[in-house]
RODO-869921 format. One record per atom (N, C-alpha, C, O): x, y, z; residue in one letter. Coordinates in steps of 0.001 Angstrom, whole numbers, plus 500000, padded with zeros to 6 digits. Layout:
<atoms>
XYZA/...
</atoms>
This chain:
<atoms>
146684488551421164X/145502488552422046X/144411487700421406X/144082487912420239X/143804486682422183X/142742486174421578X/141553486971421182X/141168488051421629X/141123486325420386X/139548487226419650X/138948487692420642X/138779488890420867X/138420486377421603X/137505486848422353X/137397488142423450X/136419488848423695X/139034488197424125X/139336489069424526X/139773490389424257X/140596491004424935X/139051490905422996X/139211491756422012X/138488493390423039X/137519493256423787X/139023494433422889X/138165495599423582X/137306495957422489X/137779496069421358X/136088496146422722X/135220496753421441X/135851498655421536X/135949499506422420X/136083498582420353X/136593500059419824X/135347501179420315X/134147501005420103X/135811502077420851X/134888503443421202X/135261503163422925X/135788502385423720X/134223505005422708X/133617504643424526X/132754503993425002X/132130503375424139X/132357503810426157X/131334503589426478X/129702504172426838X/128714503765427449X/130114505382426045X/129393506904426143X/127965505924426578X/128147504732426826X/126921506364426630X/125444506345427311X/124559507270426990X/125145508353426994X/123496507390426727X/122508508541426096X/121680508508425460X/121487507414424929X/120883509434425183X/119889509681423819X/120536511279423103X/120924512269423723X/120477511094421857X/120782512155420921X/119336512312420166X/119056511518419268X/118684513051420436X/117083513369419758X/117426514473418634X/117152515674418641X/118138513672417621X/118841514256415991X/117412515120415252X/116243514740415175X/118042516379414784X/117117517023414203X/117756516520412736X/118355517318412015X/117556515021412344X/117649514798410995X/117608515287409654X/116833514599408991X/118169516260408954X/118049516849407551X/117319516210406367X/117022515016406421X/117097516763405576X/116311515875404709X/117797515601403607X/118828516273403587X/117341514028402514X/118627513984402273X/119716512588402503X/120327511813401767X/119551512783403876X/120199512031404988X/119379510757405326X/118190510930405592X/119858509556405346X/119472508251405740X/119356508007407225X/119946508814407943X/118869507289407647X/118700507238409073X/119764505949409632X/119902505630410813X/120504505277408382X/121630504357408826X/122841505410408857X/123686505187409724X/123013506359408154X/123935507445407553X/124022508249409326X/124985508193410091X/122756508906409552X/122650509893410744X/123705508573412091X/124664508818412823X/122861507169411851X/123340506927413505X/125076506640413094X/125950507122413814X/125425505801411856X/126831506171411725X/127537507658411980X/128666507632412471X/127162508477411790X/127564510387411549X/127727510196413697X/128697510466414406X/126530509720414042X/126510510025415393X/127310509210416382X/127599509579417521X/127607508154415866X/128570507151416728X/129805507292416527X/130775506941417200X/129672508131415018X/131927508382415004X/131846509800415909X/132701509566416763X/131359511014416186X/131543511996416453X/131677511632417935X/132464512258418644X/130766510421418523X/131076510130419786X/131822509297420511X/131860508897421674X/132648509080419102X/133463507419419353X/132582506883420179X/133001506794421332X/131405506456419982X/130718505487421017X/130949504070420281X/131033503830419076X/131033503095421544X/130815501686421223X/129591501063420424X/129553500013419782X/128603502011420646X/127315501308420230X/126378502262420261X/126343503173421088X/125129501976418832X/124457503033418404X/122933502307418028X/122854501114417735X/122006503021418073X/120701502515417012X/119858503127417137X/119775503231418361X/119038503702416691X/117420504400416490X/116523504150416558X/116173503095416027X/115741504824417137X/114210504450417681X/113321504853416487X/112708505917416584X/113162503960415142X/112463504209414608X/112575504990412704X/112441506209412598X/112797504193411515X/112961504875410490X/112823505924409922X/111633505950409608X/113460507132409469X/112747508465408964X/113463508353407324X/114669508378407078X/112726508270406669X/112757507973405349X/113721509594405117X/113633510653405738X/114959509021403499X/115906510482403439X/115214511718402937X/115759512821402984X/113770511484402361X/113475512711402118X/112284513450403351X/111474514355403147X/112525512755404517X/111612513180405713X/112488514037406374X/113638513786406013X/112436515014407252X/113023515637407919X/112665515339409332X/111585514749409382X/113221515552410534X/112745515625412073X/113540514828412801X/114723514538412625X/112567514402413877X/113143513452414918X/113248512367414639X/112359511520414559X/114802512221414385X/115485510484414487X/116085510429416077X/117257510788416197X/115338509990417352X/116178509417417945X/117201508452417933X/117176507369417348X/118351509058418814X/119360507721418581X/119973507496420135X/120402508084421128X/119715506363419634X/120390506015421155X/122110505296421320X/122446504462420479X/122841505587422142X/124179505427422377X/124343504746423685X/123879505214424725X/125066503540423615X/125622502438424429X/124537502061425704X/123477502099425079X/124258501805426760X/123208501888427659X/121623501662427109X/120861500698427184X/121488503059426498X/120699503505426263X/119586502464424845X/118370502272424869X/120291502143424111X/120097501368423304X/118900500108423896X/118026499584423206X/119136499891425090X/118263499050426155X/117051499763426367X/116146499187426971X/116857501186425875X/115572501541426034X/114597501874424727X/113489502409424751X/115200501491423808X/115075501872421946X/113211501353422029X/112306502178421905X/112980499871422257X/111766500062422077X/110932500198422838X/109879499581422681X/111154501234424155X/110110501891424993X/109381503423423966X/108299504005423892X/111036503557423199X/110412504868422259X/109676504876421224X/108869505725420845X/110183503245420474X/109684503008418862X/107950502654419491X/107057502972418706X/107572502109420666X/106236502292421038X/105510502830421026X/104370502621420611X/106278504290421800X/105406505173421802X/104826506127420333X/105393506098419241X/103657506881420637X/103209507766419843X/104247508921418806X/105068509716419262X/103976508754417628X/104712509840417012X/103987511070416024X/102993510715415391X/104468512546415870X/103558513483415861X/104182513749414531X/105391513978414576X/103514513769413156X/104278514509412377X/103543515650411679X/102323515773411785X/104215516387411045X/103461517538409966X/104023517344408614X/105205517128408349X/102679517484407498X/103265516934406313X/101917517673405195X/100701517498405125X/102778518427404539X/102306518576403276X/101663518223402401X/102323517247402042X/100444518294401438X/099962517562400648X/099665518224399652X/098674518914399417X/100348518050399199X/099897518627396932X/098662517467396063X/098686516289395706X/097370518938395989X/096531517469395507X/096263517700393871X/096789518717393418X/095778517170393270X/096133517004391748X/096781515857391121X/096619515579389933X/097599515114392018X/098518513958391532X/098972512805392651X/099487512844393769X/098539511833391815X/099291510780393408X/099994510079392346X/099558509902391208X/101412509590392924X/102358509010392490X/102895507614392673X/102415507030393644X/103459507188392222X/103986505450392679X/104429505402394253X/103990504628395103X/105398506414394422X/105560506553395850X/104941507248396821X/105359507208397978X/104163507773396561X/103145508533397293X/104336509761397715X/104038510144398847X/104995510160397445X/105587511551397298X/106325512380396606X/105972512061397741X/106901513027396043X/107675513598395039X/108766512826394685X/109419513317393763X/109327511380395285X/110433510455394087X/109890509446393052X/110506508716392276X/108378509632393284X/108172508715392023X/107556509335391023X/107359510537391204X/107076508723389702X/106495509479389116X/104614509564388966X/103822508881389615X/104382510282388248X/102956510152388547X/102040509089387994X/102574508331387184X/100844508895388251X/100321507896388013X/098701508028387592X/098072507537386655X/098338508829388597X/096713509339388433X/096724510862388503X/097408511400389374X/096077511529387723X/095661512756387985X/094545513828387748X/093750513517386861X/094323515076388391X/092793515094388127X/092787517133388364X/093659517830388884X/091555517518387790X/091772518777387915X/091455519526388961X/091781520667389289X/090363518235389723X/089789519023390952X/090786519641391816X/091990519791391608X/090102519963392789X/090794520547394122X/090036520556395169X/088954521120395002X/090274520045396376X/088991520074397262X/089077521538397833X/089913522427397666X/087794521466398643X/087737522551399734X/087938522604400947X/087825521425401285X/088180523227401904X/088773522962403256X/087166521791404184X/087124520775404878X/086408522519403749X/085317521483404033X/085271520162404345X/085185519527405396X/085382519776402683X/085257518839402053X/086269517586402824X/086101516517403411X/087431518501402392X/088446517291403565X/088464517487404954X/089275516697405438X/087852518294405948X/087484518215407205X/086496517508407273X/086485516922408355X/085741517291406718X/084350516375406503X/085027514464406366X/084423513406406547X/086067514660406087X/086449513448406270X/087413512867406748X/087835511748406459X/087968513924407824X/088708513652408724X/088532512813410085X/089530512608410777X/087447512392410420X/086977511605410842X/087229510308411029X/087609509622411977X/086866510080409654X/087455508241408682X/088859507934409301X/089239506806409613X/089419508833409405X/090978508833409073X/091469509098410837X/092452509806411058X/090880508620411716X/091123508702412822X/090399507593413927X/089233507206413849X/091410507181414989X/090570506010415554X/091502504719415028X/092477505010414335X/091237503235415339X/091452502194414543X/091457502087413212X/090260502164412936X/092100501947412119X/092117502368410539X/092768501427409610X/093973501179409565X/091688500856408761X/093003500120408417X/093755500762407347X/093263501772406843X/094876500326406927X/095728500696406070X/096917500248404978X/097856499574405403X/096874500563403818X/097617499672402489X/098986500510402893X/098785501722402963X/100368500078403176X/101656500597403152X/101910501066402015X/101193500615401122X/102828501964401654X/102749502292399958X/103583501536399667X/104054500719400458X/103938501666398438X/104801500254397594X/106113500225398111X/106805499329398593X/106303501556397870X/107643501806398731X/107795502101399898X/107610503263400260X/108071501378400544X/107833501445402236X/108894499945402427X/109136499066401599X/109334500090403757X/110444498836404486X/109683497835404701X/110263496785404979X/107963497820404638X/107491496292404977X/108451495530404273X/109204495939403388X/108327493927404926X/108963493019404388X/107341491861404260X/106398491370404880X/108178492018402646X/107341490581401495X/108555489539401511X/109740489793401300X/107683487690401963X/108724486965401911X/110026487320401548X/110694487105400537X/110339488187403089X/111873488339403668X/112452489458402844X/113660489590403036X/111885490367401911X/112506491080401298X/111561492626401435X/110339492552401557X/112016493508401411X/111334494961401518X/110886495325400415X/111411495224399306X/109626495879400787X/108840496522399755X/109356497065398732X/109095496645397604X/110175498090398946X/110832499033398311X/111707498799396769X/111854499307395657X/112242497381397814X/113522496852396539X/112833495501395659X/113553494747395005X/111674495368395734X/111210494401395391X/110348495664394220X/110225495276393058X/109898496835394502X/109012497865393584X/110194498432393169X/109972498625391974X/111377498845393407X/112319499087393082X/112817498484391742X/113329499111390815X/112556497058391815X/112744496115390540X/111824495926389339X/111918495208388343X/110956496751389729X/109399496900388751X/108465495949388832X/107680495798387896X/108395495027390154X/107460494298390169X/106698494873391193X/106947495572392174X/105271494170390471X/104281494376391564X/104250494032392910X/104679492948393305X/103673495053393799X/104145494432395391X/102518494376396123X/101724495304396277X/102415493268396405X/100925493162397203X/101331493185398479X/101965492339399110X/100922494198398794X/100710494418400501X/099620494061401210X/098788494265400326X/099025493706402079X/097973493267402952X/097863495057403867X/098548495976404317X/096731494672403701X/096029495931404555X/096315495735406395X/095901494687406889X/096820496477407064X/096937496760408736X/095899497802409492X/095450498920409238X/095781496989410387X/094854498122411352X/095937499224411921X/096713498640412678X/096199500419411823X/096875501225412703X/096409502396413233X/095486502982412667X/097116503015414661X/095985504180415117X/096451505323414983X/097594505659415293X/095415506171414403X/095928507674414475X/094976508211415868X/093931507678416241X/095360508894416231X/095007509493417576X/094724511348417566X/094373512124418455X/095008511505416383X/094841512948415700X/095336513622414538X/096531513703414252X/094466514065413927X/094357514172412491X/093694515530411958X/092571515588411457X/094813516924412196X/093817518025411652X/094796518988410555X/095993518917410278X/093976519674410200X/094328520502409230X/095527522225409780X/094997523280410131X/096633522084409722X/097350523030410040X/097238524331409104X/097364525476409538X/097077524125408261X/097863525229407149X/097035525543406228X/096051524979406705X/096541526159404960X/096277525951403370X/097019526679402957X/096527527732403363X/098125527023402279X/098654527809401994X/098413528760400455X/098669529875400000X/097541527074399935X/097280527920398752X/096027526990398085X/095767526184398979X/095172526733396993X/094667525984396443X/094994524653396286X/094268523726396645X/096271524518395658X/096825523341395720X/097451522348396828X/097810521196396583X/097536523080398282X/098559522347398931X/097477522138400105X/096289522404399924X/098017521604401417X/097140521371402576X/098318521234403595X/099328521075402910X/098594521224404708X/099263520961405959X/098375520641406924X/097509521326407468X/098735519378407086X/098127518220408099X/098928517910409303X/100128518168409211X/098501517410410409X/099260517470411251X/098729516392412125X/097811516532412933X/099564515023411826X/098931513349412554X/099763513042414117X/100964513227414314X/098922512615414953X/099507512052415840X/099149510429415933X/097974510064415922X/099948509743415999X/099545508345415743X/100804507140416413X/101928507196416912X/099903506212416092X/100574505042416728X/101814504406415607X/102006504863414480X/102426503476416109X/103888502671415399X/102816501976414355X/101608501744414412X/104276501668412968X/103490501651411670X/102953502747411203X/103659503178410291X/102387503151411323X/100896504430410353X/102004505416409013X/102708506417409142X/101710504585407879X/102453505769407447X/101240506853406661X/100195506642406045X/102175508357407142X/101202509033406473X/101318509350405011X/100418510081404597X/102158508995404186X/102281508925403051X/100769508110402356X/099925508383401503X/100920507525402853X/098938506515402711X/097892507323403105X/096798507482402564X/098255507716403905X/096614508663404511X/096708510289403424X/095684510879403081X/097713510625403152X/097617511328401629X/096818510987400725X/095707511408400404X/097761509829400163X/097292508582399111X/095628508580399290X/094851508929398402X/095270508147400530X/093906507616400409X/092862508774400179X/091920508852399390X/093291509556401030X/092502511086401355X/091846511715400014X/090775512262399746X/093319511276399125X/093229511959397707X/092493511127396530X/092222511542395403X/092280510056396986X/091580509346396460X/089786509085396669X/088899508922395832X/089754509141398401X/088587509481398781X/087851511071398095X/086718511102397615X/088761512276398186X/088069512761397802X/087814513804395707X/087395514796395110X/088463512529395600X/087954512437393935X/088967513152393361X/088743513363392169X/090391513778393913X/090993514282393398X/092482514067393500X/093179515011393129X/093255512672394069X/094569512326393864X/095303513485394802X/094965514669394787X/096355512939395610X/097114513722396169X/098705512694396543X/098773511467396471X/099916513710396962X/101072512892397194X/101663513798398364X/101411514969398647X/102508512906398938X/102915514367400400X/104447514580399629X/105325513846399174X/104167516225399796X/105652516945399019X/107012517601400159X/108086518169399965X/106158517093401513X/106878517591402270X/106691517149404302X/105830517750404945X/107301516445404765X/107416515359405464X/108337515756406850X/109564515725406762X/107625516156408221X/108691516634409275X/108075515974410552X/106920516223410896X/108857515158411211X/108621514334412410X/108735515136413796X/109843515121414332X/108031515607414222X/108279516332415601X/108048516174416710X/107779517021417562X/108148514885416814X/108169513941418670X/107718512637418387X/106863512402417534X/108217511868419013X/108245510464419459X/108427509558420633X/109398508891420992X/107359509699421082X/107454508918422867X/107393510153423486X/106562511019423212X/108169510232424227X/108222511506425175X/108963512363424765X/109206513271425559X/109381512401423873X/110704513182423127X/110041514278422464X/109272513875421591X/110096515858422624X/109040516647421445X/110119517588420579X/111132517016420175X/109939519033420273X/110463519290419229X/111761520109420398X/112909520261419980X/111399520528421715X/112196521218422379X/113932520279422671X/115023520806422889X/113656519040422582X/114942518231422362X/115910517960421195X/117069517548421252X/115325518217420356X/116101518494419081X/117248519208419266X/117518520185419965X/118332518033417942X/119680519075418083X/120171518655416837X/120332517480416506X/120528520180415792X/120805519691414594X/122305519444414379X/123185519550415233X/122453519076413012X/123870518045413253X/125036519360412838X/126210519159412526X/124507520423412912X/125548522008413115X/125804521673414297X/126720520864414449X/125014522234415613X/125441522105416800X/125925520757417426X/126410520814418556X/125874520054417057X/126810518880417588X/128390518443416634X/129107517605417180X/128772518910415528X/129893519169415035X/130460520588415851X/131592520855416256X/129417521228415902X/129922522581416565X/130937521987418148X/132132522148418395X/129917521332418907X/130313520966420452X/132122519916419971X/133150519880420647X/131873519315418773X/133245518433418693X/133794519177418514X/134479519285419532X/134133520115417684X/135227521008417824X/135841521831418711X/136917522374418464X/135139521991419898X/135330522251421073X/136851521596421633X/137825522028422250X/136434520321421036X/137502519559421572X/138081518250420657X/138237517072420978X/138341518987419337X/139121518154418903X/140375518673418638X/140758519832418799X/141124517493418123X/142590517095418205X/143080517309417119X/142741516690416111X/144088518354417142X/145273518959415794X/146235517649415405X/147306517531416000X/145837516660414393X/146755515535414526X/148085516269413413X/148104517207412617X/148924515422413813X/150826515669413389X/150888515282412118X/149893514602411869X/151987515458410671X/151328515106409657X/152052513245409840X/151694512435408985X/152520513016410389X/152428511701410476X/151586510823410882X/151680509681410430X/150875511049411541X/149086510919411827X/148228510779410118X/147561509856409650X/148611512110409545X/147739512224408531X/148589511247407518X/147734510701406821X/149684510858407189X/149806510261406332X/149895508839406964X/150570508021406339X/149335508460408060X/149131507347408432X/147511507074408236X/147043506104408833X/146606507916407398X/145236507505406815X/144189507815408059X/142968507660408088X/145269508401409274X/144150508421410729X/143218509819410028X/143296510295408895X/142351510220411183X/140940511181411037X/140835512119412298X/140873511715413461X/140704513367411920X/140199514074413210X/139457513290414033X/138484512635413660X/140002513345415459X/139286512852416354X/138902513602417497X/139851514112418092X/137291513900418169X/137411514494419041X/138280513827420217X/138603512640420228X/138672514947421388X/139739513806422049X/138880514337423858X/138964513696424906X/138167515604423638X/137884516176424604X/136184515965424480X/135652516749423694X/135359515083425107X/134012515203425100X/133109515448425624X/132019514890425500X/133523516776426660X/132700517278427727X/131434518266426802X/130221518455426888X/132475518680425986X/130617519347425196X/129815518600424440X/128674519055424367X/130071517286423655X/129150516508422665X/128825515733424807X/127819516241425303X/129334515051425453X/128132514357426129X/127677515388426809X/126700514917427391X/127767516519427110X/126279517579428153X/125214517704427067X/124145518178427451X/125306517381425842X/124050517054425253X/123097515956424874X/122076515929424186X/123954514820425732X/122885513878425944X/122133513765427042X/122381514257428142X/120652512719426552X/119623513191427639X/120004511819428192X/120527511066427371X/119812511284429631X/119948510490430283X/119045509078429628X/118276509278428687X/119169508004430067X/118654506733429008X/116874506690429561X/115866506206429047X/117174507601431095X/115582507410431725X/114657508248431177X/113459508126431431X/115144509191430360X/114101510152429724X/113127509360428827X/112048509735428370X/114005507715428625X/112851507197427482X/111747506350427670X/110990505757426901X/111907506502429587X/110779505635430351X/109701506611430611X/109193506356431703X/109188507566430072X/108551508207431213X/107397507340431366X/106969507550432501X/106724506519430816X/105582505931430787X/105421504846431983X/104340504379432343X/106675504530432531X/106978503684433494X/107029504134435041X/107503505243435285X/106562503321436106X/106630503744437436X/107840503849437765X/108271502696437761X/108844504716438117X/110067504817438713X/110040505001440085X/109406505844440720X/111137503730440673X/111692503378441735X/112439504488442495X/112875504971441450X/112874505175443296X/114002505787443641X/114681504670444658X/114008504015445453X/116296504535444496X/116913503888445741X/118474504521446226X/119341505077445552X/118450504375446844X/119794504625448253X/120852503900447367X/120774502885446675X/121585504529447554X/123489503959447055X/123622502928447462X/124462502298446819X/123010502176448590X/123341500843449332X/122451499523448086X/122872498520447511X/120793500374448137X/120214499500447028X/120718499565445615X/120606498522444971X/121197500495445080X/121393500898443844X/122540499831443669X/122470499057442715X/123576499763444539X/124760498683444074X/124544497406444233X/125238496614443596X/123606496974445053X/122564495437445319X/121776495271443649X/121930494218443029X/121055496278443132X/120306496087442075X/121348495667440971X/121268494620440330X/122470496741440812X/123659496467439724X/124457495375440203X/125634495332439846X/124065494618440845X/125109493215440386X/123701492390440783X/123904491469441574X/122209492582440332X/121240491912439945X/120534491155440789X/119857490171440492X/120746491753442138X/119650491417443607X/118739492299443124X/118827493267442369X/117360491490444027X/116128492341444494X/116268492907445762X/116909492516446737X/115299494265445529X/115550495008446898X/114151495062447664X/113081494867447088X/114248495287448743X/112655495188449039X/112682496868449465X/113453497404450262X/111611497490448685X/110742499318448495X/110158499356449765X/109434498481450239X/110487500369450282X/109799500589451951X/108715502377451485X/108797503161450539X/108153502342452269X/107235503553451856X/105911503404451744X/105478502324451342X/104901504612452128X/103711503813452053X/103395504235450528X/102282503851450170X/103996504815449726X/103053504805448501X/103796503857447587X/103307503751446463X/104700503265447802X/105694501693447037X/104175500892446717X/103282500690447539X/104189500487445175X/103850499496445020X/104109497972445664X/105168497743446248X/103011496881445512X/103111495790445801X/103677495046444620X/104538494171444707X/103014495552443300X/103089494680442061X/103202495907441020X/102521496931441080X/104182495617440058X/104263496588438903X/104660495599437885X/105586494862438223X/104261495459436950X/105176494493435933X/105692495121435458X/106365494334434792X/106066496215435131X/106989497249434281X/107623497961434964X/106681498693435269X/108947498635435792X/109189499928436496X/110601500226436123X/111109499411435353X/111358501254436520X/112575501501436261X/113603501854437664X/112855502169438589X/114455501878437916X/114706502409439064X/116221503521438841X/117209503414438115X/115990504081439384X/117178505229439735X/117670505264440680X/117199504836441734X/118912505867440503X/119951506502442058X/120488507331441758X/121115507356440699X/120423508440442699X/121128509905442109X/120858510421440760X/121707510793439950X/119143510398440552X/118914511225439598X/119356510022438092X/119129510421436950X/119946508670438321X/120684508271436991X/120125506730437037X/120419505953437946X/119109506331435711X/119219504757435413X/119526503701436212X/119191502974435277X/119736503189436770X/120242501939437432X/119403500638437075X/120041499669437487X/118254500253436486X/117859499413436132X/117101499318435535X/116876500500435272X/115766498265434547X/114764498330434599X/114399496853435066X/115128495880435260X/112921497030435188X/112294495099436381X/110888495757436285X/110456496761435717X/110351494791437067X/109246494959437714X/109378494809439704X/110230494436440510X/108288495234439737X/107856494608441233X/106798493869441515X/105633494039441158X/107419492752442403X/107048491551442716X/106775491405444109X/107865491418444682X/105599491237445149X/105539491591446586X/106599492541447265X/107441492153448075X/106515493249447024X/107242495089447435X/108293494976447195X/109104495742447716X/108781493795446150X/110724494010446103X/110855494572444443X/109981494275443629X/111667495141444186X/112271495322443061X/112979494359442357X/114038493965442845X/112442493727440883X/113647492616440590X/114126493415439420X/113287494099438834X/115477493417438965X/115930494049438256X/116080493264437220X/116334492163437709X/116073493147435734X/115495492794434372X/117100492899433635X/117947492070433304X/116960494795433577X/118027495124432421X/118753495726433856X/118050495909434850X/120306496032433873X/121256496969434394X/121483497330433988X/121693496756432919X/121844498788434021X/122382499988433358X/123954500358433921X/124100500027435098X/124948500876433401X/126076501329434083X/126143502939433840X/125102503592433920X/127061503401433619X/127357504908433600X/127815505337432633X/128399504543431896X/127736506751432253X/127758507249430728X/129251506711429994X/129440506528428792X/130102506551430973X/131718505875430729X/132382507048430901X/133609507081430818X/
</atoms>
């Protein structure tokens, strides 16, 4: 068989998996873990969660993947720990320390400057962080013991309060903010602003875009759903180097969310089975109704409740952009 006419290996599965990520765990590691369990053709994530962060790694599977940066756009909410007394090379418990001090603030003191830390902001990435310095990442470039100059970014936090104290030493914060913002820095700075060094000891992502903590699914219950329906292989199987495979995937896909859950920000179309198969082979349709837009530059459209495109609208027609097909 020629190359070109090669079948790409997997299904064609379709979805979002909104992974309750472990700490530990890499976020290249999670979408591999999630594309063999689904034999899917195709995988990627809306967005890095560093291995010692815990929370929401969306991932998206085949289709869906077409909607990755409607999510990495949107707003993300995290809660995160802060031990003050010490700030470190990495601004959290893998590096070692660097500055330290005896103070301790008061709940005051850092509500009093919570303020600063909200709105347009600018901000130093920590050393270790994925920016890329001429073509190479922060990380592995501080990784090597050289100095890493980062340039300062404007990024937005949109909310910034105090959850927790649990004790003298610690604080629980709780940011809602825009793409980029890391809060490992707003530790860093906080602890620096207020005369006493701090590092975050503890790091949990709990929504991103429209996605919140009620979508979460940890990687128990989705090994759980494969076993539902996997396959007792023969030992000639096994000494042929093959791998449990699920073979039955009615319980791993009823836990994916449809690819439109990652538009909500977008005007959605509804159309008729007649338009819906005009849009999927990449006609415009013309929207009848009196509340149809004239002009949308952004919209999505559906049929039967399911994806069928994304476009805009252009004098009351729908032009379709991306096509979507079916979960496979």
């Amino acid at each position: 068989m020629a190359r070109g006419n090669r079948r790409p290996k997997g299904r064609p599965v379709s979805g979002w998996v909104i992974f309750d990520k472990p700490k530990g765990m890499g976020s290249t590691q999670a979408v591999a873990k999630i594309k063999w369990l689904y034999f899917a053709q195709k995988a990627g994530h809306a967005g890095t969660l560093d291995p010692l962060a815990s929370g929401m790694l969306p991932i998206a599977l085949g289709d869906a993947t077409k909607t990755v940066p409607y999510v990495m756009d949107g707003r993300k909410v995290y809660r995160f720990a802060v031990r003050w007394g010490a700030e470190t090379t990495t601004d959290d418990t893998e590096g070692p320390v660097t500055n330290a001090s005896d103070t301790r603030p008061a709940r005051a003191a850092i509500e009093a400057l919570l303020p600063d830390y909200t709105g347009a902001i600018s901000q130093v990435p920590p050393q270790f962080s994925a920016i890329k310095i001429d073509g190479e990442r922060a990380y592995d470039i501080a990784r090597g013991g050289e100095a890493v100059e980062i340039a300062a970014r404007t990024v937005e936090v949109h909310r910034l309060q105090i959850v927790d104290m649990p004790d003298g030493e610690t604080t629980v914060f709780e940011a809602e903010c825009g793409k980029g913002t890391y809060v490992r820095a707003i530790a860093r700075d906080l602890g620096r602003d207020l005369g006493c060094f701090g590092h975050v000891i503890d790091l949990r992502r709990i929504a991103v875009g429209g996605f919140d903590e009620d979508d979460l699914i940890t990687l128990e219950d989705l090994e759980a759903a494969a076993d539902e329906g996997r396959e007792t292989l023969d030992e000639a199987a096994v000494e042929a180097g093959s791998t449990a495979r699920v073979v039955e995937f009615g319980p791993l896909d009823d836990i994916l969310l449809d690819p439109a859950t990652a538009l909500g920000d977008l005007y959605e179309v509804s159309l008729s089975e007649d338009q819906a198969g005009r849009v999927r082979s990449g006609n415009p349709v013309l929207l009848r109704g009196r509340d149809a837009p004239a002009f949308c530059e952004e919209a999505f459209a559906t049929g039967r409740g399911r994806l069928v495109a994304i476009g805009s609208v252009e004098e009351g027609a729908f032009h379709p952009k991306r096509v979507f097909g079916g979960r496979g």
